[in-house]
VOFI-719004 format. One record per residue (C-alpha): residue number from 1; chain; x, z, y. Coordinates in Angstrom, 1 decimal, always signed. Layout:
% residues N
  seq  mol       x       z       y
  NUM    A       X       Z       Y
...
//
This chain:
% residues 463
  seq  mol       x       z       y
    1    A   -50.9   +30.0   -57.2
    2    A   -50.0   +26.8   -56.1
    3    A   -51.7   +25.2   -52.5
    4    A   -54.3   +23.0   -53.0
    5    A   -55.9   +21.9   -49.7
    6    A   -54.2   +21.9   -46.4
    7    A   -56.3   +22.5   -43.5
    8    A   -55.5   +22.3   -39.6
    9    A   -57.5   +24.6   -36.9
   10    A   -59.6   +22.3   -34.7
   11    A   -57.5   +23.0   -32.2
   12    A   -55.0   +21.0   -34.0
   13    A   -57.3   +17.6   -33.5
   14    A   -55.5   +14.2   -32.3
   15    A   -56.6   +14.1   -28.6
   16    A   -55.4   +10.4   -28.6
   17    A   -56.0    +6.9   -30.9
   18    A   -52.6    +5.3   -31.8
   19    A   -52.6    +2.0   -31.2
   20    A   -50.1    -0.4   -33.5
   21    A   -50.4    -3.5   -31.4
   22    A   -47.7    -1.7   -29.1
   23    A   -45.1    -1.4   -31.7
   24    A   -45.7    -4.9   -33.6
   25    A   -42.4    -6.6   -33.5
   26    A   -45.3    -9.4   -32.8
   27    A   -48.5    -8.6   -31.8
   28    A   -52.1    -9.9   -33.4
   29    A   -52.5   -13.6   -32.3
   30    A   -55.5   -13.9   -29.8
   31    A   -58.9   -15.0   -30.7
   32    A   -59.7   -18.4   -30.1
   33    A   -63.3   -19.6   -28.8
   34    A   -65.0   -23.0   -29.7
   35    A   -62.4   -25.4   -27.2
   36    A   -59.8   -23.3   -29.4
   37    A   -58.7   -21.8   -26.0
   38    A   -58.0   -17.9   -26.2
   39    A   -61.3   -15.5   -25.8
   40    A   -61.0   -14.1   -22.3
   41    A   -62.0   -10.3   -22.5
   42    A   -65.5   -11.0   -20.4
   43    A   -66.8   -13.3   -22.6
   44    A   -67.3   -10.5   -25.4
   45    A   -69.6    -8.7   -22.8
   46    A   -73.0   -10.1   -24.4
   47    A   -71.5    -8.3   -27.6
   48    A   -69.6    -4.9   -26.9
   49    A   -69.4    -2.9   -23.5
   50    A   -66.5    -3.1   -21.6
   51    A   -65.0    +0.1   -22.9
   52    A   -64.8    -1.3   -26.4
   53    A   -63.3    -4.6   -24.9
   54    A   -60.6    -2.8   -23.3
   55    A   -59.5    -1.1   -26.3
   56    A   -59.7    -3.9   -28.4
   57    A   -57.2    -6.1   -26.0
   58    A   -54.9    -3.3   -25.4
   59    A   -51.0    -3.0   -26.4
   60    A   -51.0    +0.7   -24.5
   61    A   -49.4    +2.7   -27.5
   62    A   -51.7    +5.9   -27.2
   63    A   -55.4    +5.5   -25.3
   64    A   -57.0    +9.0   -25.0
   65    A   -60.2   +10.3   -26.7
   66    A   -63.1   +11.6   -24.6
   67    A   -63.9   +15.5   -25.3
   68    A   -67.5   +14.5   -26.2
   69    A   -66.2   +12.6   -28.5
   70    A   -63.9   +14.9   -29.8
   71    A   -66.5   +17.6   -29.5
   72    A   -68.9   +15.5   -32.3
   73    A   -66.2   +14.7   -34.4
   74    A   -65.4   +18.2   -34.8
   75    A   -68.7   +18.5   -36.8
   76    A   -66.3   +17.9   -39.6
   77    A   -62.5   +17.1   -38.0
   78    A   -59.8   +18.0   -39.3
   79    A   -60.6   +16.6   -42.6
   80    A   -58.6   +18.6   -45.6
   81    A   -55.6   +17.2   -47.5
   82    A   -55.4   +17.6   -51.1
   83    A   -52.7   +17.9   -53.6
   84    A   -53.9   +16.4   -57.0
   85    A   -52.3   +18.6   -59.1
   86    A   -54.8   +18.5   -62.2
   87    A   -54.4   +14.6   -61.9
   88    A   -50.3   +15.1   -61.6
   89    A   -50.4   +17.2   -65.0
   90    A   -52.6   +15.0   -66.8
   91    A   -50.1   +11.8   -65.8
   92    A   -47.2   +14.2   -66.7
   93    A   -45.5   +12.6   -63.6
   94    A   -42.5   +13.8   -61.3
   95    A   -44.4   +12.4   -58.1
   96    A   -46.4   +14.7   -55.7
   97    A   -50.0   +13.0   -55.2
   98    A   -52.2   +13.6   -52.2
   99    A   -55.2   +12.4   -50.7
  100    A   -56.9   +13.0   -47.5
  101    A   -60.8   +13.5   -48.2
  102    A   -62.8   +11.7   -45.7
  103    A   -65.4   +12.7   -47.8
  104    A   -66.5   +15.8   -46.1
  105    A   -68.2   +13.8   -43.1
  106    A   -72.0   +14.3   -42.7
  107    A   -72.0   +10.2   -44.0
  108    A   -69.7   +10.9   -46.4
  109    A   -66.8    +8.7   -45.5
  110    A   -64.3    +7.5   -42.7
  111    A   -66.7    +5.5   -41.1
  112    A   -68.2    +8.1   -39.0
  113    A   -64.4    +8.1   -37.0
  114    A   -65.4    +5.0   -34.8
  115    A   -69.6    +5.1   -35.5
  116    A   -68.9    +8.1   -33.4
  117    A   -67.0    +6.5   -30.7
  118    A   -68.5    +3.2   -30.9
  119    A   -71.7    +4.6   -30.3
  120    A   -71.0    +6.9   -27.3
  121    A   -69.4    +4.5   -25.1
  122    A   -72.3    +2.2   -25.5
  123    A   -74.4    +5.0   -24.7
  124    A   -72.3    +5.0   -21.4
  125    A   -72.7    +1.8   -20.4
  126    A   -76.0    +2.0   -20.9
  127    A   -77.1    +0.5   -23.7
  128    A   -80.7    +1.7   -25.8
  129    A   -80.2    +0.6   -28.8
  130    A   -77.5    -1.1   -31.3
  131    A   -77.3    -3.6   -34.4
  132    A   -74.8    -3.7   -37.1
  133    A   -74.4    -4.7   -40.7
  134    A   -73.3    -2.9   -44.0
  135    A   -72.3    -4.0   -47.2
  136    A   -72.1    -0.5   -49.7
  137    A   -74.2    +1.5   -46.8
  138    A   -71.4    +3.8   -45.8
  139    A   -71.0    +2.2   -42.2
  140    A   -74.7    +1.5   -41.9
  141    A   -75.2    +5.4   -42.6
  142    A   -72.3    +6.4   -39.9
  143    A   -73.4    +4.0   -37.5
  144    A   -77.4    +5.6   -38.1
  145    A   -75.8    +9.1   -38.0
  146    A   -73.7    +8.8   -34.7
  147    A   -76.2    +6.7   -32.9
  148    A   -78.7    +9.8   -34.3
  149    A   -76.1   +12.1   -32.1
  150    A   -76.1   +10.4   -29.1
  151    A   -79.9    +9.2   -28.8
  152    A   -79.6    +5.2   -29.6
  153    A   -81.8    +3.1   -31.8
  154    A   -80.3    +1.8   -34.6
  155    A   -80.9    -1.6   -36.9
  156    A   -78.5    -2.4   -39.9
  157    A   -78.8    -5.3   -41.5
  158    A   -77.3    -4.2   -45.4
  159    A   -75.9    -6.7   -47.7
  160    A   -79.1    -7.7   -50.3
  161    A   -76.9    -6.9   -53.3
  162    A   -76.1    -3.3   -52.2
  163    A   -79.7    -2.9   -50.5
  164    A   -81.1    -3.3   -54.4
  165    A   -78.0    -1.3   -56.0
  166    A   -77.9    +1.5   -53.5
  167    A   -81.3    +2.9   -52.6
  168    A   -80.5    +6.1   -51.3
  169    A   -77.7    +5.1   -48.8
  170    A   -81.1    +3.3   -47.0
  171    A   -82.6    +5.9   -47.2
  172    A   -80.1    +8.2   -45.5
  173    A   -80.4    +5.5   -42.6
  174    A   -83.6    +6.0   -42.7
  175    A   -83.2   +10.0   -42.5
  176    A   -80.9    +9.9   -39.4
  177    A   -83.8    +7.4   -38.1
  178    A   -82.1    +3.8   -38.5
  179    A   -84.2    +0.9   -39.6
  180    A   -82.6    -1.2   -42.4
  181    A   -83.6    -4.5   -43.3
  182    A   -81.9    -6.3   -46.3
  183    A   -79.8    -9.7   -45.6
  184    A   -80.0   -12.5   -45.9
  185    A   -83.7   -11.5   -44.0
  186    A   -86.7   -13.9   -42.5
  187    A   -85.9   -11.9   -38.8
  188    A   -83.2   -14.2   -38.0
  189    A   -82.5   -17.7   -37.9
  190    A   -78.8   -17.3   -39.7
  191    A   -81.1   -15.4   -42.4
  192    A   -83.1   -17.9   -42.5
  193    A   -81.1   -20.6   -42.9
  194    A   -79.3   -19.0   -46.0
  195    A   -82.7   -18.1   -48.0
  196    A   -83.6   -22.3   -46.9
  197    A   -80.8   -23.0   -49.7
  198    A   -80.8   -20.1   -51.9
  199    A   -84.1   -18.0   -51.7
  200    A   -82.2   -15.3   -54.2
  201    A   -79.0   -15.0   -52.3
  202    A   -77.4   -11.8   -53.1
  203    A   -75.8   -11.5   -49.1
  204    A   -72.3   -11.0   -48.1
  205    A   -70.9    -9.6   -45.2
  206    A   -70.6   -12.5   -43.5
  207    A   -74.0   -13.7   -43.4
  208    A   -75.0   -10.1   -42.5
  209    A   -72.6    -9.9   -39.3
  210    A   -74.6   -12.9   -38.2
  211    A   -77.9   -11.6   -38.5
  212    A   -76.5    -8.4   -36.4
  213    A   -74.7   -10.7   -33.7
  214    A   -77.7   -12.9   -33.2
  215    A   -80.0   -10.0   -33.3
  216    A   -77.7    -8.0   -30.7
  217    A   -77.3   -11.0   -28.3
  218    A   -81.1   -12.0   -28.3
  219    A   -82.4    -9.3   -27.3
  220    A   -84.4    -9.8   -23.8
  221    A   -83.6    -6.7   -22.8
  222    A   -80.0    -7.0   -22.8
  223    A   -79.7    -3.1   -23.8
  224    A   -78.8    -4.3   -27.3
  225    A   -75.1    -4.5   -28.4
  226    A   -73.5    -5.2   -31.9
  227    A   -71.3    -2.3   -33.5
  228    A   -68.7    -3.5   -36.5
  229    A   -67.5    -1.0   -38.4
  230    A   -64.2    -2.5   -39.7
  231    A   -62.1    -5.9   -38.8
  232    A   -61.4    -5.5   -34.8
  233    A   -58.7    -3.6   -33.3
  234    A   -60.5    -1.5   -32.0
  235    A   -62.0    -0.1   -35.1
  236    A   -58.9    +0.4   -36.7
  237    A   -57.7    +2.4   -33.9
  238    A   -60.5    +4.7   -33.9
  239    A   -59.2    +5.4   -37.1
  240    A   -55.7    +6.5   -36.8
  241    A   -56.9   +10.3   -36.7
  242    A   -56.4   +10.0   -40.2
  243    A   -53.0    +9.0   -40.6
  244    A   -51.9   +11.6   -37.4
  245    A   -54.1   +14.4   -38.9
  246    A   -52.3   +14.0   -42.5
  247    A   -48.4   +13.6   -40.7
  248    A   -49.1   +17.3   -39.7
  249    A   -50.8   +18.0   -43.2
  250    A   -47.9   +16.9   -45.3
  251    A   -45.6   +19.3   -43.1
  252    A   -47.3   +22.4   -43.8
  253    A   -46.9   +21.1   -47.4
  254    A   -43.4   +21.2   -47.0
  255    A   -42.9   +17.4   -47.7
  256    A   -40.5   +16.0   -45.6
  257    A   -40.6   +12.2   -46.2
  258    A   -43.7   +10.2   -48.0
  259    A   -42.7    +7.6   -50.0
  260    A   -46.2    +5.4   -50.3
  261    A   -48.9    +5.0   -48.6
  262    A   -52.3    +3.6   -50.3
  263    A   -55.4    +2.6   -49.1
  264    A   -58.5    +0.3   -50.4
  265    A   -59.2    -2.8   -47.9
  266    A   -62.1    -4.7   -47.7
  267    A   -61.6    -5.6   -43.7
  268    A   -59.0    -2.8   -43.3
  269    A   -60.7    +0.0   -41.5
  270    A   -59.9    +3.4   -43.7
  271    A   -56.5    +1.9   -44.8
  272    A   -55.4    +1.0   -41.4
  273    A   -56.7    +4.2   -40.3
  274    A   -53.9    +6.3   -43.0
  275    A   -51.3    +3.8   -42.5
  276    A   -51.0    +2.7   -39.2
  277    A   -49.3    +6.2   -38.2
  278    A   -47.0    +5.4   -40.8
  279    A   -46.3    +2.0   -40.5
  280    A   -44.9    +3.1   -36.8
  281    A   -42.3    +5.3   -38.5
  282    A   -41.7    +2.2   -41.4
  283    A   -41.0    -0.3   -37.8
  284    A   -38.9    +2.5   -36.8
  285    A   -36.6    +3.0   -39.8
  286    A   -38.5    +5.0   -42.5
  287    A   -38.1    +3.9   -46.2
  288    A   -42.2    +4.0   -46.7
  289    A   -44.1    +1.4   -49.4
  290    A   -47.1    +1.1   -47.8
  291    A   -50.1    -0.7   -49.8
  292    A   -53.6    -1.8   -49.3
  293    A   -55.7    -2.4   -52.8
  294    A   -58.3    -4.8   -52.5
  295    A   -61.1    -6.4   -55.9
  296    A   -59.2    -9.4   -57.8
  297    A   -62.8   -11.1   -56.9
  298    A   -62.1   -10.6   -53.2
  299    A   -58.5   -10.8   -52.7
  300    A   -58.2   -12.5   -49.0
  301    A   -54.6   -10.6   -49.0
  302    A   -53.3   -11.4   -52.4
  303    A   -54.6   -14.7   -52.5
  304    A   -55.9   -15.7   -49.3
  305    A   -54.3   -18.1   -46.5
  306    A   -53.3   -16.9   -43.1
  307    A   -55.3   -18.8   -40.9
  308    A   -57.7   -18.9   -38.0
  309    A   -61.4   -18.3   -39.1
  310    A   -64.6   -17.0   -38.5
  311    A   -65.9   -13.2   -39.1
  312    A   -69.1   -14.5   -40.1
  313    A   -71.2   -17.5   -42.1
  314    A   -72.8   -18.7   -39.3
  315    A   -69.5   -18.6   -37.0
  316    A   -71.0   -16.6   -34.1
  317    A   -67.5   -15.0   -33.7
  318    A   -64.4   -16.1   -32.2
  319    A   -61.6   -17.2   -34.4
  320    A   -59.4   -14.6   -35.7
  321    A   -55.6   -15.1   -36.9
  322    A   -56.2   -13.2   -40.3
  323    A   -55.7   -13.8   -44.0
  324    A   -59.2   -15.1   -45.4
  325    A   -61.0   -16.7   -48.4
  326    A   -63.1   -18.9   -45.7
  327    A   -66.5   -17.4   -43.6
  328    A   -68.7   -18.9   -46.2
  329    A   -67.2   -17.6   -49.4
  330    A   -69.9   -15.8   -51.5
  331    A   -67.8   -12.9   -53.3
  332    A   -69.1   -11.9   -56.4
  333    A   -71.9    -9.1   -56.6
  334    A   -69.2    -5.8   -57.9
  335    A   -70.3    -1.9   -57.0
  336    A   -67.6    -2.3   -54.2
  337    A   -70.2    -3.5   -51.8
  338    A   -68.0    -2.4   -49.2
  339    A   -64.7    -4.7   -49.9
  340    A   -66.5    -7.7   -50.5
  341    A   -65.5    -9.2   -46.9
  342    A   -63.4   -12.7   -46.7
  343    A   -61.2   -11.4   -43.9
  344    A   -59.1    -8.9   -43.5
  345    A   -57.9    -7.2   -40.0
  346    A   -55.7    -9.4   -37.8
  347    A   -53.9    -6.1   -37.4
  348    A   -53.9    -5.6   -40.6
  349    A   -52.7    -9.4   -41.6
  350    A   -49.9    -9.2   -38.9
  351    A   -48.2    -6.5   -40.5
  352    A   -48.5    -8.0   -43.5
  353    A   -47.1   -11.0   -41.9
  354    A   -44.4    -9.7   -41.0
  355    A   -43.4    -7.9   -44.7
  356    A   -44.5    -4.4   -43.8
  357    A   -47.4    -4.0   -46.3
  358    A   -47.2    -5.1   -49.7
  359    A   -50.9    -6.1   -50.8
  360    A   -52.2    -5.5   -54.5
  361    A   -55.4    -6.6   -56.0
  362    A   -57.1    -4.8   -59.2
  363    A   -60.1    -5.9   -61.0
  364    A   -63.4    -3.5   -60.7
  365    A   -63.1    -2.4   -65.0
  366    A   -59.6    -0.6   -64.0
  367    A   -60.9    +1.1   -60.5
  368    A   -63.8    +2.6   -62.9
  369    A   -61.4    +3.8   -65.2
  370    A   -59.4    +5.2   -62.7
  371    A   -62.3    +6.9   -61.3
  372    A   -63.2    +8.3   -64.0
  373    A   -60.0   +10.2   -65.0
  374    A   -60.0   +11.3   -61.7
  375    A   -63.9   +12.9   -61.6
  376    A   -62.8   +14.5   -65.0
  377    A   -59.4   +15.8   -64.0
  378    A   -60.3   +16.5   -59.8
  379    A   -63.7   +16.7   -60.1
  380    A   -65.0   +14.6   -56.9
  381    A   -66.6   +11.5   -58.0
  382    A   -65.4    +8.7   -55.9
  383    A   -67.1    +5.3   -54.4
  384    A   -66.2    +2.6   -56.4
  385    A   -64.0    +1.8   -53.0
  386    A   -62.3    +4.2   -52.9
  387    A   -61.3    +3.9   -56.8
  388    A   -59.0    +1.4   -55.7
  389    A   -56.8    +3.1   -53.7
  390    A   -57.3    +5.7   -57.0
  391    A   -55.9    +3.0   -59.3
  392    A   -52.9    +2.6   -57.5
  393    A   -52.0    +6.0   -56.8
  394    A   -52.1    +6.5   -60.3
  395    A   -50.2    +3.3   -61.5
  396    A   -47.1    +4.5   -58.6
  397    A   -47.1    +8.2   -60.2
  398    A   -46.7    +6.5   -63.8
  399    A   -43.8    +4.3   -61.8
  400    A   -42.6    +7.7   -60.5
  401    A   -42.5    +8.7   -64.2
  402    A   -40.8    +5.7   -66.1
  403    A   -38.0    +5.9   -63.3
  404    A   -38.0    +9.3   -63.1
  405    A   -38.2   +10.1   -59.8
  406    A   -40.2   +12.5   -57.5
  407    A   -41.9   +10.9   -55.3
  408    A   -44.9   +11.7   -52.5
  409    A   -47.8    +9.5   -52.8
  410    A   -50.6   +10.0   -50.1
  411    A   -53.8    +8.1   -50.6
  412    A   -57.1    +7.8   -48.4
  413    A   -59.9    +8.8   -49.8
  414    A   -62.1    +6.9   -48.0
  415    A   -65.6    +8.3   -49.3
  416    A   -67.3   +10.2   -52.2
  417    A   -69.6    +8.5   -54.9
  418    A   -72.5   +10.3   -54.8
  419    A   -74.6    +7.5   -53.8
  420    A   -73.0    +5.3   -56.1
  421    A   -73.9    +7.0   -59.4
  422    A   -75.9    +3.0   -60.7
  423    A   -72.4    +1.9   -61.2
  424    A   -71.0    +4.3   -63.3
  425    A   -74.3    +4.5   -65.3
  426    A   -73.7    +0.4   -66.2
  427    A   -70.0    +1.3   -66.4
  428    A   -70.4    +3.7   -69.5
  429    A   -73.4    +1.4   -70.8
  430    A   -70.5    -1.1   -70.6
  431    A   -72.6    -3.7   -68.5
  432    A   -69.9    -4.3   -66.0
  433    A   -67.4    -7.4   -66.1
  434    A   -64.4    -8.0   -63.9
  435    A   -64.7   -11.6   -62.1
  436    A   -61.1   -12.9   -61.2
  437    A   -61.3   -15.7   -58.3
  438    A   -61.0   -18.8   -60.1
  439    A   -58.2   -21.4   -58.4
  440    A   -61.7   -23.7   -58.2
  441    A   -63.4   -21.0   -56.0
  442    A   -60.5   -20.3   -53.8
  443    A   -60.3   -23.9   -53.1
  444    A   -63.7   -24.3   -51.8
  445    A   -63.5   -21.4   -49.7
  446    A   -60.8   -21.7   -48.0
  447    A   -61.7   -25.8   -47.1
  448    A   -64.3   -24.8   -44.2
  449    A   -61.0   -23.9   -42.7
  450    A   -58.9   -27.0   -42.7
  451    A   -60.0   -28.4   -39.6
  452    A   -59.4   -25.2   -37.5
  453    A   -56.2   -23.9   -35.2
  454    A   -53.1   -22.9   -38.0
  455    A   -51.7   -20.0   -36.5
  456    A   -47.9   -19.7   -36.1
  457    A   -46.3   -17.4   -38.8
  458    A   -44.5   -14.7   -36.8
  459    A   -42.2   -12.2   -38.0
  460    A   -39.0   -11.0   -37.8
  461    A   -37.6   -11.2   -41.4
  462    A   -36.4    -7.4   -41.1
  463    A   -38.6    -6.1   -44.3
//
């Protein structure tokens, strides 16, 4: 029988985040406040203790984990590695397929691996309770579930769109004792501002990070911080676990080399969390194509400048050097609640900057389809994120096939579909429709930019 799932001891755990700022040929560009000066670390204090500060201005390569931490992300740590092999034979392709199931935590995707973490040192310095937002529900779920853990109230403000579509991810918030108010919502003035112009408003991200900031930072109390689950380099290092966890997990599979990498990205979280491991070895000589898959109706990557912008509609946050479709772009309303974000990871950007990431964008009809093979030939049923990364796995096996070649594909797979089940139910009743960003549209989200910083275009030419 051939191995299907390859599993490490607890024991075997990363007892440290990798950090890829130390190994950038250049490193993320800093933030920039409102005089377009750089954000000095103390002035994100209203926002995020100073553990989280420190982490997120760090270049120190490997920054250790705390055993409580590693003692409640054990609950579900390592996570397994698959081999695809019923997905291989129905491809008929040479290439070796696997996929590390992030799945199995008690929120059902990565998200938990810097909820966790995120809320523990707040905990530490303090803090009662925390504020976030959520687009598909999985991070307002982890973020309810860790701060559940630790003892810390929780408040996500989730996307409207996803808040009508997805139900039951509110109501696991609810379970693990979060309250969950749908954005854009009366409680704030950013909400409020929105609903002024467009009383139905479907929400993005971006207005929902402003109604957690300004919630957060008005708090009298001051024991109220804001949590983000994806974006800041911090978050993304949180993440590496994955990548470390599956460099091991390939070995006992007796693969020697990977030859892609794939991840969806909406703000970069589960696929810098895979790749960034990997993108160490690429820096360091490896022959690795490494690719993040985001919608064709969101495509800050594909289609979006490199620029200085916003993280949110209201423009609460400092200026990040990323790639964006502009704070204020309204993405359209697809099942992917989770990568419908205008900006991407300045960590994330930089190495795509520089030519170490080759970006791909696929509309939501083909991630469905791809989904589907896969619940019918591996039998989990994946979010309608994660059916990106899905798509693209399968389109390099059939690349692996017309050439010929074996190859060893690795793919996160970020988080099950269980909660998403509405979206396959219109997908079969053929109620669906892809939405490719029209030139018009681009345009008039990236012209709230125009009159920010440009940041310089660094990189060393080398891939």
């Amino acid at each position: 029988m051939m191995q299907v799932k390859f599993q490490l001891d607890e024991k075997d755990m990363p007892r440290q985040w990798y950090n890829l700022a130390a190994d950038l040929p250049n490193p993320p560009l800093p933030p920039l406040g409102p005089d377009g000066k750089p954000v000095r670390p103390e002035m994100l204090e209203p926002v995020f203790p100073k553990s989280l500060i420190e982490q997120e201005v760090s270049t120190k390569r490997w920054i250790d984990i705390p055993e409580e931490v590693l003692q409640m992300l054990a609950l579900w740590r390592p996570s397994p590695l698959y081999r695809a092999l019923r997905l291989e034979k129905a491809l008929g392709t040479p290439a070796r397929i696997y996929y590390k199931n992030e799945g199995v935590s008690p929120a059902g995707s990565h998200k938990p691996n810097t909820a966790i973490p995120q809320a523990w040192y707040n905990k530490q310095a303090g803090m009662t309770s925390l504020c976030t937002e959520t687009g598909a529900g999985q991070w307002g779920s982890a973020l309810a579930f860790a701060c559940a853990l630790v003892g810390l109230q929780c408040k996500v403000f989730m996307v409207r769109i996803s808040f009508n579509q997805k139900p039951y991810r509110r109501l696991m918030m609810e379970t693990w004792g979060a309250t969950c108010v749908a954005s854009p919502s009366n409680t704030t003035n950013a909400g409020r501002q929105v609903l002024a112009k467009d009383p139905e408003c479907p929400g993005s991200l971006g207005i929902a990070i402003s109604e957690a900031v300004e919630a957060a930072v008005s708090d009298p109390s001051g024991k109220t911080r804001y949590s983000l689950g994806s974006v800041l380099n911090h978050v993304m290092l949180h993440q590496t676990v994955i990548g470390q966890e599956a460099k091991k997990q390939l070995a006992m599979a007796g693969e020697k080399k990977v030859d892609v990498i794939i991840g969806c990205a909406g703000g970069g979280s589960n696929f810098a969390g895979l790749s960034f491991p990997f993108v160490a070895d690429k820096i360091n000589g490896a022959k690795i194509d490494i690719i993040p898959v985001e919608p064709a109706s969101c495509p800050s990557l594909t289609r979006g400048p490199f620029a200085y912008d916003h993280g949110d509609v209201a423009g609460m946050t400092p200026l990040l050097a990323m790639y964006s479709l502009g704070h204020t772009f309204m993405p359209a309303p697809i099942h992917a609640g989770g990568l419908r974000y205008h900006g991407m990871s300045p960590l994330v950007s930089q190495a795509v900057v520089e030519g170490l990431m080759a970006p791909r964008s696929y509309p939501q009809l083909k991630c469905y389809e791809a989904a589907v093979l896969w619940a019918r030939t591996e039998g989990f049923i994946p979010a309608p994120e994660t059916s990106h990364a899905i798509a693209a796995a399968i389109d390099e096996a059939k690349k692996a096939k017309e050439e010929g070649k074996e190859k060893v594909i690795l793919f996160n797979w970020s988080g099950h579909g269980l909660m998403d089940l509405v979206g396959y139910q219109k997908y079969f009743a053929g109620q669906l429709e892809d939405h490719e960003l029209s030139d018009a549209e681009l345009a008039e989200g990236i012209a709230v930019m125009k009159n920010y910083p440009k940041p310089a275009v660094r990189k060393t030419g080398k891939w």
